[in-house]
N, C-alpha and C positions, 0 to 999 in steps of 0.2 A: 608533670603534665597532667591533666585533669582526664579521668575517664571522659570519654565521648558517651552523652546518654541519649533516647532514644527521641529526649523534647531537641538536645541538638539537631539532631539526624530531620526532625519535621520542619526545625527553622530553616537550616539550610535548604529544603526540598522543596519550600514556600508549602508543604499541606499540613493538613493537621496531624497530631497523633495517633488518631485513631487508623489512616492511611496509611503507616509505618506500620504498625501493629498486622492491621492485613497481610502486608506485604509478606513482613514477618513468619506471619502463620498461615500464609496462603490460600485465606479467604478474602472476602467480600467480591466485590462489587468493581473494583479499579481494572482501569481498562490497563491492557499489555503494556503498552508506551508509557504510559506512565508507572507503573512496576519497575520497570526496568531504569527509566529513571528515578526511581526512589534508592535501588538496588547498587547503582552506578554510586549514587551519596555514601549509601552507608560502607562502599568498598574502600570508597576516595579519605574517607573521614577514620577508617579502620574500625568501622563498629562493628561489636559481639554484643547479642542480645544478652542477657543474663539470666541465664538455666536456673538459677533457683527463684527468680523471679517471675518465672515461666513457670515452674511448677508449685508454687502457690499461688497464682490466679487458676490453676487447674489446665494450662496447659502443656503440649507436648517439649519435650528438654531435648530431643534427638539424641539423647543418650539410650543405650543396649546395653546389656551386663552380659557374662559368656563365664558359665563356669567348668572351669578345668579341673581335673583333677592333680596334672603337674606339668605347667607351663616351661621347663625343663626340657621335657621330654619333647623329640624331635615331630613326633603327631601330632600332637595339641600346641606345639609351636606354629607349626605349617597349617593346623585348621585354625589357630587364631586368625592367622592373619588372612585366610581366604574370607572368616566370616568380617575383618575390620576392611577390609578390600572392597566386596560388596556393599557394609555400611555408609563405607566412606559414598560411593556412589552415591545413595540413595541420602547423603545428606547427613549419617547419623554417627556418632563416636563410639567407643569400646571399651567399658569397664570391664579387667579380665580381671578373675580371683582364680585362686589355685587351693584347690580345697584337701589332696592327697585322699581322696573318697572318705572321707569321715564326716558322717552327719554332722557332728557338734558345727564343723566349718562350714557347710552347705546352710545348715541354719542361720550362723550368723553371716553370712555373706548376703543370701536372701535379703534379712531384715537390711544390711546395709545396704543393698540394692535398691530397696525400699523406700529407707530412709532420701536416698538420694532421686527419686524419684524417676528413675531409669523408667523407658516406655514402653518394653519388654526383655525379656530374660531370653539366653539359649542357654539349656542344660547339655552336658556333654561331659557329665560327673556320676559316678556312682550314687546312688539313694540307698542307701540300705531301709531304712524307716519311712512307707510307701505315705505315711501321715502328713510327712512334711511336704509333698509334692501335694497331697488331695487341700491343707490349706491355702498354698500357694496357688489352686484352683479355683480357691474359693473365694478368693479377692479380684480374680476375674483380669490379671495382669497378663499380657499378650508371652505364652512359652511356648518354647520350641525346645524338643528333645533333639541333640545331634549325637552319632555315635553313641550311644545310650536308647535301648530298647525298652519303655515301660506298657506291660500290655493293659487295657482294661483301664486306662486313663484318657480320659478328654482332650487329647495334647494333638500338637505337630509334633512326626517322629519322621527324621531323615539318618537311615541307616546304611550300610551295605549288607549285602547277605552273605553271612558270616560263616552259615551254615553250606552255603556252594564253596565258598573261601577254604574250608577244611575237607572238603572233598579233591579239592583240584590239588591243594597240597599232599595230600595221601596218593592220588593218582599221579601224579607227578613221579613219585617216590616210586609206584609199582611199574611205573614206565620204565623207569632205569633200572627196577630189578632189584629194587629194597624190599625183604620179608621182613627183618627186624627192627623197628622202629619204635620210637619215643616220643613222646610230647611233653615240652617244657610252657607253663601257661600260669599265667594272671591267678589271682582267686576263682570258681567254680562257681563263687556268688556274681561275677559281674559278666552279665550275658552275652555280650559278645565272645566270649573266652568259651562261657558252656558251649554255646553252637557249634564254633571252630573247633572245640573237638569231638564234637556229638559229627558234626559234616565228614571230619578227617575217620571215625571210628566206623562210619557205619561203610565210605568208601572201603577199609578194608573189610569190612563183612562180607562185603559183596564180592570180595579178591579170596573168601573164606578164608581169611584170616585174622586172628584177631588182636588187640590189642590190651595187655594184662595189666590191671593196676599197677603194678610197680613201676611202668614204663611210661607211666604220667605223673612227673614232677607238680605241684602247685606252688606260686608263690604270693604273695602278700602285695606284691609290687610289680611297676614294669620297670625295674633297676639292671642294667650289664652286671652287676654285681652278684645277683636273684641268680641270673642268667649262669654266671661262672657258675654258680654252688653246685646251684641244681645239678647243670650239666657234668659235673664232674664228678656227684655220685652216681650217675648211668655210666659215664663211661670206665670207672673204676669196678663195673661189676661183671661178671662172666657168663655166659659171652654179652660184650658188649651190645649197643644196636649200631648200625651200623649209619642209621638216620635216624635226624631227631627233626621233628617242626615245631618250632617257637611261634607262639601264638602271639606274637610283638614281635617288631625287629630289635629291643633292646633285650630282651633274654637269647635272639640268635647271634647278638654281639658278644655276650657274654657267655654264651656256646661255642663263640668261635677261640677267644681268649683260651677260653677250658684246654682243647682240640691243642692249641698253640702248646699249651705249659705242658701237657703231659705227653708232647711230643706227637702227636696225632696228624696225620696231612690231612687238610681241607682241598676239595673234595675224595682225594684219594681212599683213605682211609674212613672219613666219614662227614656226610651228606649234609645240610643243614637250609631248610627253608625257612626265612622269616614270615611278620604280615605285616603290611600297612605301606612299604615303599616309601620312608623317608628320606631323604637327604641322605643319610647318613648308609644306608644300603649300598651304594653305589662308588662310595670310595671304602672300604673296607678290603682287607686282603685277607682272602680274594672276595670279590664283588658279590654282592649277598641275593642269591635267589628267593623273590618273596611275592608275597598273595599282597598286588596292590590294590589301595583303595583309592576312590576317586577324591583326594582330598580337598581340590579346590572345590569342584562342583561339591560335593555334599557341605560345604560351608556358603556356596551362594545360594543353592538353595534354600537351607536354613535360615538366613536371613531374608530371602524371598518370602519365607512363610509366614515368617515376623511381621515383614513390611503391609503384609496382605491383612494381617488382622489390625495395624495400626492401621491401616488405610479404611477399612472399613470400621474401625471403630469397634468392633466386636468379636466375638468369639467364633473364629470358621469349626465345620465341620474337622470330627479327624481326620487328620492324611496322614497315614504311615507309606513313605517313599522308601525303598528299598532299591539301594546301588547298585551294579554288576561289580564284584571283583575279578583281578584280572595277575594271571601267574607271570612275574617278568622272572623269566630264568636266565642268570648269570654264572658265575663259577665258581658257587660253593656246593653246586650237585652233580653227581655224576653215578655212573653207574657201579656199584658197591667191586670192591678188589675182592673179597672173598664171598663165598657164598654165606 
């Protein structure tokens, strides 16, 4: 069967090509009734304009790119799909890459984002090398920073405050009467992680108490696996803590695993709060108390932000939006069996 093309689409509609095209891109001059009748053709006939034909005449492809760090993971799974959710609304498709935060990938995903002539990017991936975002500035391509804070850049930035997020976890924990506590957490390069525990260290300063280097794990990754290791060289040390907060709910999974194998009761024996509230919190045994974030909204907004500079064509002012987080306390916390 022959593609349907767009001189089809005019024949049948008795106007010209150039009417189609309007329609198309949502200009001119053509009155409603008649849009709609041209609209009604191209449904009936099953026409798709063609995106790369769109983007070498110079215009819009209604495609977005969204890069993740690991599409895997049950975060950036659930903010994919609030930012293709949104898209979808507004008309527009979803190229997602998963870059595991390493520049080299960020780079070439960019360029193939480029390549393909995507009509704005959301970043919601680590940068380590701040050059490759100020070029990507420089070409004047409509970006939005999600979940990824970069300061002192010309960007859209929709975050949550990560730094409340580690306070309410820490105070959570001095509610029920945890003094010894740990943090299991991300790399200390990727800012969300620094805040959450700069938030969770300074609530307990203010409980005068502190929190010692050794009792903050780092990891490389947001892996259950990360999560096992770490956890299980705190809890193999003397004395234990008796609570830990995981700065992801996949190292509080893999906290919880830890707890399981060396024979440890959750919550009895020890405490465990994640952050982000995905999916996967809520069936876990027992059900994982964590620092939620607003995952849909902070992905419609994101695309909101997007839409607003495709729509106007130009580069808006900075908005850095910052989310409320919010402590859903379930039953891996409780108040500590020994002092």
């Amino acid at each position: 069967m022959m593609k349907v093309t767009i001189y089809d689409v005019a024949r049948e509609a008795g106007v010209s090509i150039a009417a189609v095209s309007q329609v198309i891109n949502g200009k001119g001059k053509i009155s409603e009734k008649k849009a709609k009748e041209i609209l009604l053709v191209m449904q009936r006939m099953n026409y798709r304009p063609s995106v790369i034909a769109s983007a070498l005449a110079g215009k819009k492809t209604y495609t977005i790119g969204l890069l993740v760090p690991d599409i895997s993971n049950p975060f950036f799974a659930e903010m994919a799909r609030a930012v293709e959710d949104q898209g979808s609304t507004l008309g527009y498709s979803l190229v997602i890459c998963s870059t595991d935060n390493k520049d080299e990938r960020v780079e070439k995903y960019l360029d193939l984002l480029q390549q393909k002539s995507v009509d704005g990017i959301i970043i919601g991936t680590g940068i380590k090398d701040k050059k490759i975002l100020q070029a990507l500035m420089k070409k004047s391509i409509p970006v939005t920073m999600i979940a990824r804070d970069i300061p002192d850049h010309n960007v859209q930035i929709v975050v949550v405050d990560d730094f409340q997020g580690g306070r309410l976890a820490a105070q959570h924990f001095l509610d029920l009467g945890h003094r010894r506590m740990a943090v299991l957490s991300e790399s200390i390069e990727v800012s969300s992680s620094r805040e959450r525990i700069r938030g969770f260290q300074q609530a307990l300063n203010e409980a005068n108490l502190k929190l010692p280097a050794s009792m903050v794990k780092m990891s490389g990754h947001q892996l259950v696996e990360d999560g096992k290791r770490l956890a299980t060289q705190l809890l193999q040390d003397t004395p234990r803590p008796t609570a830990i907060f995981c700065c992801n709910d996949m190292l509080a999974i893999g906290a919880l695993q830890s707890a399981k194998e060396l024979g440890l009761k959750v919550p009895a024996d020890l405490s465990i709060i994640g952050f982000d509230n995905t999916i996967l919190a809520s069936v876990t045994d027992p059900p994982l108390t964590t620092v939620a974030q607003p995952i849909e909204l902070m992905g419609k907004t994101a695309v909101n932000f997007l839409f607003k500079q495709l729509d106007t064509e130009s580069l808006v002012e900075q908005n850095r939006t910052v989310l409320v987080p919010q402590m859903m306390i379930r039953q891996s916390t409780a108040a500590p069996s020994t002092p």
